[in-house]
C-alpha positions as CSV (number, residue, x, y, z in Angstrom):
1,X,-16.5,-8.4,-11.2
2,X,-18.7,-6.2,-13.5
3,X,-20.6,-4.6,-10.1
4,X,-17.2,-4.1,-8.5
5,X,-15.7,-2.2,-11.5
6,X,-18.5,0.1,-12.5
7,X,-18.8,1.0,-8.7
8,X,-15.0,1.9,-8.4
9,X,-15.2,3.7,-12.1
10,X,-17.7,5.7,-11.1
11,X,-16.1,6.7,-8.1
12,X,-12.5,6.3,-7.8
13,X,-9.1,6.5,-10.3
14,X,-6.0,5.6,-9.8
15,X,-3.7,8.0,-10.6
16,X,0.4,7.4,-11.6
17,X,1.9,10.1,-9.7
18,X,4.5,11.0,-12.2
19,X,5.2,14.9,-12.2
20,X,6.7,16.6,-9.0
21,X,3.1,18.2,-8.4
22,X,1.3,14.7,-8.2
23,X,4.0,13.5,-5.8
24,X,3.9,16.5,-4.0
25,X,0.1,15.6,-3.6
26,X,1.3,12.3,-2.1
27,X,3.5,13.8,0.1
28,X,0.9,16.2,1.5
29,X,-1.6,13.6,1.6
30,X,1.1,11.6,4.1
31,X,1.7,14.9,6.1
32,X,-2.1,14.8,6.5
33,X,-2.2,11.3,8.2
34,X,1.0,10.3,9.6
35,X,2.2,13.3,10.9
36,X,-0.6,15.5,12.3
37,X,-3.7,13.3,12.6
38,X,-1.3,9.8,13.9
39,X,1.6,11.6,15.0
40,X,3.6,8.8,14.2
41,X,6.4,10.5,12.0
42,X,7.8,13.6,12.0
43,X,8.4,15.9,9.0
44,X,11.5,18.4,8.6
45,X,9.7,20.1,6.1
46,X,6.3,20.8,7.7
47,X,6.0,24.8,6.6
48,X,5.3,23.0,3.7
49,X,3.0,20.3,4.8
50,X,4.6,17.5,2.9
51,X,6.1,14.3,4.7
52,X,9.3,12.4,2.3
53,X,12.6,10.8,3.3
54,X,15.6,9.8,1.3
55,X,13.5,6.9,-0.3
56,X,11.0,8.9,-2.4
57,X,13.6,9.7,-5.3
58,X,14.2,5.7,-5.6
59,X,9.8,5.2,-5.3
60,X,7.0,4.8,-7.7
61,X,4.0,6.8,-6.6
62,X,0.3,6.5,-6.7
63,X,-2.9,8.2,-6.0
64,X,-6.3,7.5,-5.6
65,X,-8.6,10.0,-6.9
66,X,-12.1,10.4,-5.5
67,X,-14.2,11.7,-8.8
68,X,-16.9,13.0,-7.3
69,X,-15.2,15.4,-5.0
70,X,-11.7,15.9,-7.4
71,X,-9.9,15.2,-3.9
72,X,-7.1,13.0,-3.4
73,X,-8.6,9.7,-1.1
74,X,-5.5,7.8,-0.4
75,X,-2.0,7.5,-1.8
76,X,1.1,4.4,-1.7
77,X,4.9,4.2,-3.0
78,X,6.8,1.7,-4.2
79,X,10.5,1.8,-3.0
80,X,12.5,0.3,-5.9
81,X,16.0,-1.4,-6.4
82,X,19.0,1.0,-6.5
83,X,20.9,0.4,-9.9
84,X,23.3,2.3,-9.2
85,X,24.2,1.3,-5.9
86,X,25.4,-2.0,-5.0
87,X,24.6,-2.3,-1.3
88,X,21.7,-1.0,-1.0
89,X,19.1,-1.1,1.8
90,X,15.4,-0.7,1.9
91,X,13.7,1.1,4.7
92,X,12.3,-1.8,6.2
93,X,15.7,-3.0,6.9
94,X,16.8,0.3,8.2
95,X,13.9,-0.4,11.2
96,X,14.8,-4.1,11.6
97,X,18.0,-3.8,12.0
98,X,17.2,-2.1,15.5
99,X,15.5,-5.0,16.8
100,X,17.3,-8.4,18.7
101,X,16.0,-11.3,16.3
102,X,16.5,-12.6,12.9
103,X,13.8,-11.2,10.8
104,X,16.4,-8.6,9.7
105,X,18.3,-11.6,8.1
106,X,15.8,-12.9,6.8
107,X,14.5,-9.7,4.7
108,X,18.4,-9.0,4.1
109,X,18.7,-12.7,2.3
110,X,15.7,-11.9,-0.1
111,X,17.2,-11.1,-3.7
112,X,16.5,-7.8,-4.1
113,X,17.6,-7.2,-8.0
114,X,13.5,-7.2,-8.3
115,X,12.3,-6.5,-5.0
116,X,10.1,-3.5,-4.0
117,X,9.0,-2.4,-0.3
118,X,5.4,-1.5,-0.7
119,X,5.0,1.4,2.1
120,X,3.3,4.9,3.1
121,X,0.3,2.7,2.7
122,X,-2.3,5.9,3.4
123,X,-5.9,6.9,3.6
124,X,-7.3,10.3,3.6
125,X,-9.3,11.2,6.8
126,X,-12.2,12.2,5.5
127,X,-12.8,8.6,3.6
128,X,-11.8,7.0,7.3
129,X,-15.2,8.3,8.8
130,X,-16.9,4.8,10.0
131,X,-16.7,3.7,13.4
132,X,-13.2,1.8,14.1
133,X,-11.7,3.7,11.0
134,X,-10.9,6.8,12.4
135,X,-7.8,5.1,14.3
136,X,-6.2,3.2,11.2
137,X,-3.7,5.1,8.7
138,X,-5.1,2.3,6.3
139,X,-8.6,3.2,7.1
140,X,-10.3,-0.6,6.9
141,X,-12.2,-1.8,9.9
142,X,-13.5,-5.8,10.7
143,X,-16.2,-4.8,8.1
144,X,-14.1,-5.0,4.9
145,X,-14.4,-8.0,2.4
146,X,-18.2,-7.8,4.1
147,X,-21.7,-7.3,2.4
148,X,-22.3,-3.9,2.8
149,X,-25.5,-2.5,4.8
150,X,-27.8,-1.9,1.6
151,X,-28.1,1.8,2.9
152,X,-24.3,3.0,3.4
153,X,-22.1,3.8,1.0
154,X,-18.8,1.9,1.3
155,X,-15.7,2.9,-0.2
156,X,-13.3,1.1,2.2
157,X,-12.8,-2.1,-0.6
158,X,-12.6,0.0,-3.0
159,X,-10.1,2.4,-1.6
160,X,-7.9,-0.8,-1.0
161,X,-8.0,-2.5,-4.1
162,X,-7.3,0.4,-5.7
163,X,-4.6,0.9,-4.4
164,X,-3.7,-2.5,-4.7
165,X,-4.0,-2.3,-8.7
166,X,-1.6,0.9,-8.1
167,X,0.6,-1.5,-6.7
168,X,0.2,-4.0,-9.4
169,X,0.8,-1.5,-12.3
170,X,3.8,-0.2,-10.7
171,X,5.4,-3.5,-10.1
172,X,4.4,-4.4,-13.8
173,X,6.0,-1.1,-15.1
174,X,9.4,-1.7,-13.1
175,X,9.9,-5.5,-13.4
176,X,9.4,-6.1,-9.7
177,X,9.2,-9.9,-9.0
178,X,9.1,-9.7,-5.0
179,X,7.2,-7.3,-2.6
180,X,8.4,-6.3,1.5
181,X,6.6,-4.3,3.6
182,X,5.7,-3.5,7.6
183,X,1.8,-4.2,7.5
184,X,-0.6,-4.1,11.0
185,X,-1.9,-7.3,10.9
186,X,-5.2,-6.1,10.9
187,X,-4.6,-5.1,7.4
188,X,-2.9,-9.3,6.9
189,X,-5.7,-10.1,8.0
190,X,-8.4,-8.1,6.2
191,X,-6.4,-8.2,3.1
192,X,-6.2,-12.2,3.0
193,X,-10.8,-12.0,3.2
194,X,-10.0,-11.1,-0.8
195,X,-7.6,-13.4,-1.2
196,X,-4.4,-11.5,-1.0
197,X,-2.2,-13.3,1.0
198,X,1.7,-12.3,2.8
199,X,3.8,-14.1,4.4
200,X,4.9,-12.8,8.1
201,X,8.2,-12.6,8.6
202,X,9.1,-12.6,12.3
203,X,6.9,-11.4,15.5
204,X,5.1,-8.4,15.8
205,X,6.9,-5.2,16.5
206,X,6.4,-1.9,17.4
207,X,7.3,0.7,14.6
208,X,4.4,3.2,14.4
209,X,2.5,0.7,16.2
210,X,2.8,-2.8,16.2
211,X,3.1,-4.1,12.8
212,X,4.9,-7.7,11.0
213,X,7.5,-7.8,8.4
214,X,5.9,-8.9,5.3
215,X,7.5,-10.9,2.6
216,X,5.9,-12.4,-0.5
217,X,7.0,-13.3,-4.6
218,X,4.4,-10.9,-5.9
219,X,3.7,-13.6,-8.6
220,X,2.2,-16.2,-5.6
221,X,-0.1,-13.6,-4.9
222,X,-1.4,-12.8,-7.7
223,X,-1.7,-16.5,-8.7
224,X,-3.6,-16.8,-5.4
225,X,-6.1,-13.8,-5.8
226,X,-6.7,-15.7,-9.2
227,X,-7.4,-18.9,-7.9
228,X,-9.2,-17.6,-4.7
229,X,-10.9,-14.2,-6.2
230,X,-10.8,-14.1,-9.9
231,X,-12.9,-11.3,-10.1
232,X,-10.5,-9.2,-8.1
233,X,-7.7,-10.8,-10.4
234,X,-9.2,-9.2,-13.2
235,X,-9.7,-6.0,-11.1
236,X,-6.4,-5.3,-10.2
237,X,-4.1,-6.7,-13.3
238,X,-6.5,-5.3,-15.8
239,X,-7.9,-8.6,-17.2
240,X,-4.3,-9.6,-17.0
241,X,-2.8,-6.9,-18.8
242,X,-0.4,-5.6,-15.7
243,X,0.0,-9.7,-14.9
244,X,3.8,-10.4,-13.3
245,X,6.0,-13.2,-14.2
Protein backbone atom coordinates (compact mmCIF):
# COMPACT_ATOMS: atom_id res chain seq x y z
CA UNK A 1 0.00 0.00 0.00
CA UNK A 2 2.89 2.32 1.19
CA UNK A 3 4.60 2.09 -2.67
CA UNK A 4 1.19 2.71 -4.21
CA UNK A 5 0.43 5.87 -2.14
CA UNK A 6 3.72 7.68 -2.17
CA UNK A 7 3.69 6.99 -6.06
CA UNK A 8 0.09 8.56 -6.48
CA UNK A 9 1.10 11.56 -3.80
CA UNK A 10 3.78 12.40 -5.61
CA UNK A 11 2.07 12.57 -8.71
CA UNK A 12 -1.50 12.90 -8.67
CA UNK A 13 -4.47 14.72 -6.25
CA UNK A 14 -7.75 14.39 -6.28
CA UNK A 15 -9.48 17.37 -6.36
CA UNK A 16 -13.46 18.15 -5.05
CA UNK A 17 -14.63 20.18 -7.71
CA UNK A 18 -16.67 22.58 -5.67
CA UNK A 19 -16.63 26.15 -7.18
CA UNK A 20 -18.15 26.92 -10.67
CA UNK A 21 -14.44 27.28 -12.00
CA UNK A 22 -13.36 23.71 -10.98
CA UNK A 23 -16.47 22.31 -12.61
CA UNK A 24 -16.11 24.36 -15.42
CA UNK A 25 -12.56 22.49 -15.55
CA UNK A 26 -14.55 19.22 -15.62
CA UNK A 27 -16.67 20.29 -18.17
CA UNK A 28 -13.89 21.38 -20.48
CA UNK A 29 -11.98 18.44 -19.65
CA UNK A 30 -15.29 16.32 -21.11
CA UNK A 31 -15.51 18.70 -24.15
CA UNK A 32 -11.86 17.63 -24.66
CA UNK A 33 -12.59 13.78 -24.86
CA UNK A 34 -16.15 13.10 -25.62
CA UNK A 35 -16.90 15.59 -27.98
CA UNK A 36 -13.92 16.42 -30.16
CA UNK A 37 -11.32 13.62 -29.78
CA UNK A 38 -14.45 10.55 -29.47
CA UNK A 39 -17.09 12.40 -31.14
CA UNK A 40 -19.51 10.64 -29.25
CA UNK A 41 -21.61 13.56 -27.72
CA UNK A 42 -22.44 16.73 -28.84
CA UNK A 43 -22.14 20.01 -26.99
CA UNK A 44 -24.71 23.09 -27.42
CA UNK A 45 -22.27 25.14 -25.85
CA UNK A 46 -19.11 24.44 -27.72
CA UNK A 47 -17.88 28.35 -28.26
CA UNK A 48 -17.12 27.73 -24.93
CA UNK A 49 -15.61 24.30 -24.97
CA UNK A 50 -17.41 22.88 -22.09
CA UNK A 51 -19.71 19.67 -22.50
CA UNK A 52 -22.86 19.55 -19.39
CA UNK A 53 -26.51 18.48 -19.53
CA UNK A 54 -29.43 18.96 -17.21
CA UNK A 55 -27.74 16.40 -14.70
CA UNK A 56 -24.67 18.45 -13.64
CA UNK A 57 -26.65 20.84 -11.18
CA UNK A 58 -27.97 17.53 -9.28
CA UNK A 59 -23.74 15.97 -9.55
CA UNK A 60 -20.87 15.80 -7.33
CA UNK A 61 -17.72 16.58 -9.27
CA UNK A 62 -14.08 15.54 -9.19
CA UNK A 63 -10.80 16.11 -10.66
CA UNK A 64 -7.62 14.56 -10.87
CA UNK A 65 -4.80 16.77 -10.77
CA UNK A 66 -1.50 15.81 -12.37
CA UNK A 67 1.29 17.77 -9.85
CA UNK A 68 3.97 17.80 -11.94
CA UNK A 69 2.42 19.47 -14.89
CA UNK A 70 -0.57 21.60 -12.71
CA UNK A 71 -2.90 20.06 -15.53
CA UNK A 72 -6.04 18.55 -15.07
CA UNK A 73 -5.58 14.34 -15.96
CA UNK A 74 -8.99 13.06 -15.73
CA UNK A 75 -12.26 14.08 -14.14
CA UNK A 76 -15.94 11.97 -12.99
CA UNK A 77 -19.45 13.13 -11.50
CA UNK A 78 -21.71 11.69 -9.35
CA UNK A 79 -25.40 12.14 -10.38
CA UNK A 80 -27.30 12.33 -7.05
CA UNK A 81 -30.90 11.69 -5.75
CA UNK A 82 -33.40 14.64 -6.46
CA UNK A 83 -34.92 15.75 -3.05
CA UNK A 84 -37.00 17.77 -4.28
CA UNK A 85 -38.49 15.79 -6.86
CA UNK A 86 -40.38 12.80 -6.36
CA UNK A 87 -40.17 10.95 -9.66
CA UNK A 88 -37.09 11.40 -10.58
CA UNK A 89 -34.94 9.64 -13.28
CA UNK A 90 -31.24 9.17 -13.69
CA UNK A 91 -29.57 9.39 -16.98
CA UNK A 92 -29.00 5.93 -17.35
CA UNK A 93 -32.64 5.39 -17.37
CA UNK A 94 -33.21 8.08 -19.85
CA UNK A 95 -30.89 5.70 -22.48
CA UNK A 96 -32.50 2.44 -21.33
CA UNK A 97 -35.66 3.29 -21.66
CA UNK A 98 -34.93 3.31 -25.61
CA UNK A 99 -34.00 -0.11 -25.74
CA UNK A 100 -36.66 -3.57 -26.11
CA UNK A 101 -35.64 -5.52 -22.83
CA UNK A 102 -35.90 -5.32 -19.19
CA UNK A 103 -32.78 -3.88 -17.89
CA UNK A 104 -34.65 -0.55 -17.76
CA UNK A 105 -36.97 -2.31 -15.09
CA UNK A 106 -34.57 -3.54 -13.44
CA UNK A 107 -32.42 -0.15 -12.89
CA UNK A 108 -36.06 1.56 -12.36
CA UNK A 109 -36.82 -1.02 -9.31
CA UNK A 110 -33.45 -0.11 -7.48
CA UNK A 111 -34.29 2.31 -4.42
CA UNK A 112 -32.95 5.23 -5.41
CA UNK A 113 -33.35 7.45 -1.94
CA UNK A 114 -29.39 6.63 -1.87
CA UNK A 115 -28.47 5.77 -5.23
CA UNK A 116 -25.89 7.67 -7.40
CA UNK A 117 -25.08 7.06 -11.32
CA UNK A 118 -21.38 7.23 -11.44
CA UNK A 119 -20.78 8.73 -15.13
CA UNK A 120 -18.52 11.10 -17.45
CA UNK A 121 -16.01 8.66 -16.37
CA UNK A 122 -12.93 10.70 -18.36
CA UNK A 123 -9.30 10.69 -19.05
CA UNK A 124 -7.27 13.46 -20.48
CA UNK A 125 -5.53 12.63 -23.83
CA UNK A 126 -2.34 13.40 -23.24
CA UNK A 127 -2.26 10.68 -20.05
CA UNK A 128 -3.96 8.12 -22.77
CA UNK A 129 -0.65 7.95 -24.84
CA UNK A 130 0.21 4.02 -24.64
CA UNK A 131 -0.55 1.79 -27.40
CA UNK A 132 -4.46 0.61 -27.11
CA UNK A 133 -5.21 3.80 -24.99
CA UNK A 134 -5.58 6.22 -27.39
CA UNK A 135 -9.15 4.74 -28.38
CA UNK A 136 -10.66 4.54 -24.68
CA UNK A 137 -12.43 7.70 -22.98
CA UNK A 138 -11.27 5.73 -19.79
CA UNK A 139 -7.77 5.51 -20.99
CA UNK A 140 -6.79 1.76 -19.47
CA UNK A 141 -5.61 -0.87 -21.82
CA UNK A 142 -5.20 -5.07 -21.04
CA UNK A 143 -2.01 -3.84 -19.16
CA UNK A 144 -3.75 -2.36 -16.11
CA UNK A 145 -3.72 -4.22 -12.64
CA UNK A 146 -0.11 -5.52 -14.41
CA UNK A 147 3.56 -5.16 -13.19
CA UNK A 148 4.72 -2.41 -14.88
CA UNK A 149 7.87 -2.58 -17.38
CA UNK A 150 10.66 -1.40 -14.83
CA UNK A 151 11.47 1.41 -17.40
CA UNK A 152 7.96 3.14 -18.18
CA UNK A 153 6.24 5.26 -16.25
CA UNK A 154 2.60 4.17 -15.63
CA UNK A 155 0.01 6.32 -14.54
CA UNK A 156 -2.97 4.30 -15.84
CA UNK A 157 -3.77 2.55 -12.06
CA UNK A 158 -3.20 5.40 -10.60
CA UNK A 159 -5.39 7.62 -12.80
CA UNK A 160 -8.18 5.02 -11.94
CA UNK A 161 -8.05 4.56 -8.49
CA UNK A 162 -7.98 7.93 -8.11
CA UNK A 163 -10.67 8.50 -9.38
CA UNK A 164 -12.21 5.76 -7.73
CA UNK A 165 -11.32 7.29 -4.17
CA UNK A 166 -13.14 10.50 -5.85
CA UNK A 167 -15.94 8.33 -6.06
CA UNK A 168 -15.69 7.05 -2.63
CA UNK A 169 -15.47 10.42 -0.95
CA UNK A 170 -18.26 11.71 -2.83
CA UNK A 171 -20.57 8.86 -1.93
CA UNK A 172 -19.30 9.22 1.72
CA UNK A 173 -20.02 13.01 1.70
CA UNK A 174 -23.74 12.46 0.30
CA UNK A 175 -24.87 9.20 2.02
CA UNK A 176 -24.98 7.29 -1.15
CA UNK A 177 -25.64 3.52 -0.29
CA UNK A 178 -25.97 2.25 -4.09
CA UNK A 179 -23.96 3.11 -7.33
CA UNK A 180 -25.40 2.69 -11.45
CA UNK A 181 -23.58 3.35 -14.20
CA UNK A 182 -23.09 2.38 -18.30
CA UNK A 183 -19.32 0.96 -18.08
CA UNK A 184 -17.44 -0.75 -21.49
CA UNK A 185 -16.79 -3.92 -20.18
CA UNK A 186 -13.35 -3.52 -20.79
CA UNK A 187 -13.34 -1.25 -17.93
CA UNK A 188 -15.72 -4.49 -15.71
CA UNK A 189 -13.20 -6.27 -16.61
CA UNK A 190 -9.99 -4.37 -15.83
CA UNK A 191 -11.62 -2.88 -12.82
CA UNK A 192 -12.49 -6.39 -11.18
CA UNK A 193 -8.01 -7.29 -11.61
CA UNK A 194 -8.08 -4.83 -8.24
CA UNK A 195 -10.88 -6.23 -6.91
CA UNK A 196 -13.69 -3.91 -7.69
CA UNK A 197 -16.34 -5.77 -8.80
CA UNK A 198 -20.22 -4.67 -10.67
CA UNK A 199 -22.79 -6.45 -11.35
CA UNK A 200 -24.06 -6.32 -15.20
CA UNK A 201 -27.34 -5.61 -15.62
CA UNK A 202 -28.62 -6.78 -18.98
CA UNK A 203 -26.70 -7.36 -22.47
CA UNK A 204 -24.45 -5.14 -24.01
CA UNK A 205 -25.65 -2.11 -25.79
CA UNK A 206 -24.70 0.40 -27.93
CA UNK A 207 -24.66 4.03 -26.25
CA UNK A 208 -21.39 5.63 -27.18
CA UNK A 209 -20.24 2.33 -27.98
CA UNK A 210 -21.20 -0.73 -26.59
CA UNK A 211 -21.24 -0.61 -22.94
CA UNK A 212 -23.48 -2.83 -19.85
CA UNK A 213 -25.75 -1.35 -17.26
CA UNK A 214 -23.99 -1.57 -14.03
CA UNK A 215 -25.53 -2.04 -10.73
CA UNK A 216 -23.88 -2.55 -7.35
CA UNK A 217 -24.64 -1.70 -3.19
CA UNK A 218 -21.48 0.41 -2.99
CA UNK A 219 -21.01 -1.21 0.52
CA UNK A 220 -20.42 -4.95 -1.32
CA UNK A 221 -17.78 -3.34 -3.13
CA UNK A 222 -15.99 -1.89 -0.88
CA UNK A 223 -16.30 -4.94 1.43
CA UNK A 224 -14.89 -6.87 -1.57
CA UNK A 225 -11.86 -4.58 -2.43
CA UNK A 226 -11.20 -5.17 1.36
CA UNK A 227 -11.25 -8.70 1.44
CA UNK A 228 -9.65 -9.05 -2.12
CA UNK A 229 -7.16 -5.85 -2.18
CA UNK A 230 -6.78 -4.37 1.27
CA UNK A 231 -4.20 -2.20 0.24
CA UNK A 232 -6.37 -0.52 -2.31
CA UNK A 233 -9.10 -0.59 0.53
CA UNK A 234 -7.02 1.64 2.43
CA UNK A 235 -6.18 3.59 -0.71
CA UNK A 236 -9.36 4.62 -1.64
CA UNK A 237 -11.46 5.00 1.81
CA UNK A 238 -8.54 6.66 3.50
CA UNK A 239 -7.70 3.92 5.99
CA UNK A 240 -11.36 3.70 6.36
CA UNK A 241 -12.07 7.18 6.96
CA UNK A 242 -14.59 7.73 3.73
CA UNK A 243 -15.89 3.86 4.59
CA UNK A 244 -19.87 3.43 3.58
CA UNK A 245 -22.49 1.70 5.55
Amino acid sequence: MQNLVEQFDQYFEVIPAKTEKLIGACKNLRYQVFCKEHHILSSDQEKYEIEQDYYDKRASHALLKHRPSGSYAATVRLVLPDSTESHFTYPIEEQLSKFEDNTFDRIHRIPKTQTAEISRFSVSKQFRRREGESKLSHGINDNFGKKPDASERRFDAHITLGLFKAIVQMSYENDINNWIAFMEPGLIRLLSRVGIKFQKVGPVINYCGKRHACYENAYQVLSGIRSTRPDIWHFITDSGKHSLH
